[in-house]
N, C-alpha and C positions, 0 to 999 in steps of 0.2 A: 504494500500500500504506500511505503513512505518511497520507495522508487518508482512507483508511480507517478504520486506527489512532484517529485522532481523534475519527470521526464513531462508531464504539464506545462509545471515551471519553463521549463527549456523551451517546449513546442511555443509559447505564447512571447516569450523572448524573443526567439528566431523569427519566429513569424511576422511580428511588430516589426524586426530591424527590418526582414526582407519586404515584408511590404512599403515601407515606408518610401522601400526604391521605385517604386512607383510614382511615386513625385519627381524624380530624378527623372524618370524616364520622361513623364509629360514636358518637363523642363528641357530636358534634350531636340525632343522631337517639334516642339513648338519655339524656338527660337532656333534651330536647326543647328545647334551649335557641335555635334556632332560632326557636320559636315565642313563647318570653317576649321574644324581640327582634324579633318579626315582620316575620325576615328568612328567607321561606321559599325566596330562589333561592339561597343558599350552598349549601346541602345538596346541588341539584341540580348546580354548578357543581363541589361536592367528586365530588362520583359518576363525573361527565364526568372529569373528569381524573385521579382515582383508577382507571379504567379505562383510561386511556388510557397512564398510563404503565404498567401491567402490561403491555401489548401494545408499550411500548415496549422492554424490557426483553427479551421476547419477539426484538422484531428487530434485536437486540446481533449474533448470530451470524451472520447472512445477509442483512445492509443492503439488499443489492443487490433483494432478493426482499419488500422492505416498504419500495419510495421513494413509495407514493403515502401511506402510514400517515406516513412520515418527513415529506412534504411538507407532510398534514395539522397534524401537531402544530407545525410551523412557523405555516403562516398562521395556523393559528387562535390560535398565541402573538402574532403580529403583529396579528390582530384583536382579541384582547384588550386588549394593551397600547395599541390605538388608541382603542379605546372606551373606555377609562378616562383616558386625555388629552382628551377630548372633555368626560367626566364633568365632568373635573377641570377645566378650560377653564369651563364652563357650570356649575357652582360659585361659581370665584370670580366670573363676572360678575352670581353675584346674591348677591356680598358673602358668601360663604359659604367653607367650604374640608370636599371629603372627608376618613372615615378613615382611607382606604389613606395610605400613605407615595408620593409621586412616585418612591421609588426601582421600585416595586413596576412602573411602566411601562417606566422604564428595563432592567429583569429580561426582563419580558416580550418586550420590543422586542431584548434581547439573545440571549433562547433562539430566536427565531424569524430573526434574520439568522444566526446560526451555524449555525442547523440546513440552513437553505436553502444559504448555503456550500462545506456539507459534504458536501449532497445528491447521490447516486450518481446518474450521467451515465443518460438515461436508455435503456435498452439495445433496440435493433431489434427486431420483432415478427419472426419466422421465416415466409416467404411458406409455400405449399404447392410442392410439387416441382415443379419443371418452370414455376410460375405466374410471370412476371414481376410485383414489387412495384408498388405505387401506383407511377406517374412514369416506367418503368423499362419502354421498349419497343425 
């Protein structure tokens, strides 16, 4: 119950932060400012997870019944955060350095181990009556 409690916690966190990107995104796409910086994957990157966390926010109440949604915004916060140490690796080795902030992996690499942590157990598939399960003779 009390890791339950947390993993709430968390979903209504994430989801706040991610939806808030939502605003970002209107803000991009309505003074086009994405395009005087011809950076047109932000936009797309706000979208992804301005969607993502309204759906997370969504599976605040019944975890249990959104652990692959849960899973999801896990790894792909741990793919995120890896791809941009990578970025950021292959930067400086050609003398360079990204705009993101290094804490910005450290974030990511953090929402994605606590989510997985928190992740509801995942629960048996119900056979058919009478049908012995896979393994189960």
């Amino acid at each position: 119950m009390k890791r339950e409690r947390a993993l709430q916690a968390a979903l209504v966190l994430l989801g706040l932060f991610y939806s808030v990107w939502g605003y970002l995104l209107f803000d991009a796409l309505w003074h086009s400012s994405w395009l005087t910086n011809q950076n047109d994957v932000l936009p797309m990157f706000l979208s992804l997870n301005t969607v993502l966390g309204i759906f997370l926010l969504r599976a605040v109440k019944q975890p249990m019944k959104h652990r692959s949604l849960i899973a999801y915004a896990a790894w792909s916060s741990l793919a995120h955060g890896f791809t941009m140490l990578i970025q950021s690796a292959e930067a400086v080795a050609h003398g360079t350095h990204r705009k993101d902030s290094p804490l910005d992996i450290v974030i990511f690499g953090l929402i994605g181990v606590t989510l997985l942590a928190l992740l509801p157990p995942q629960q048996p598939s119900p056979g058919l009556i009478g049908e012995p399960r896979l393994g189960e003779r």
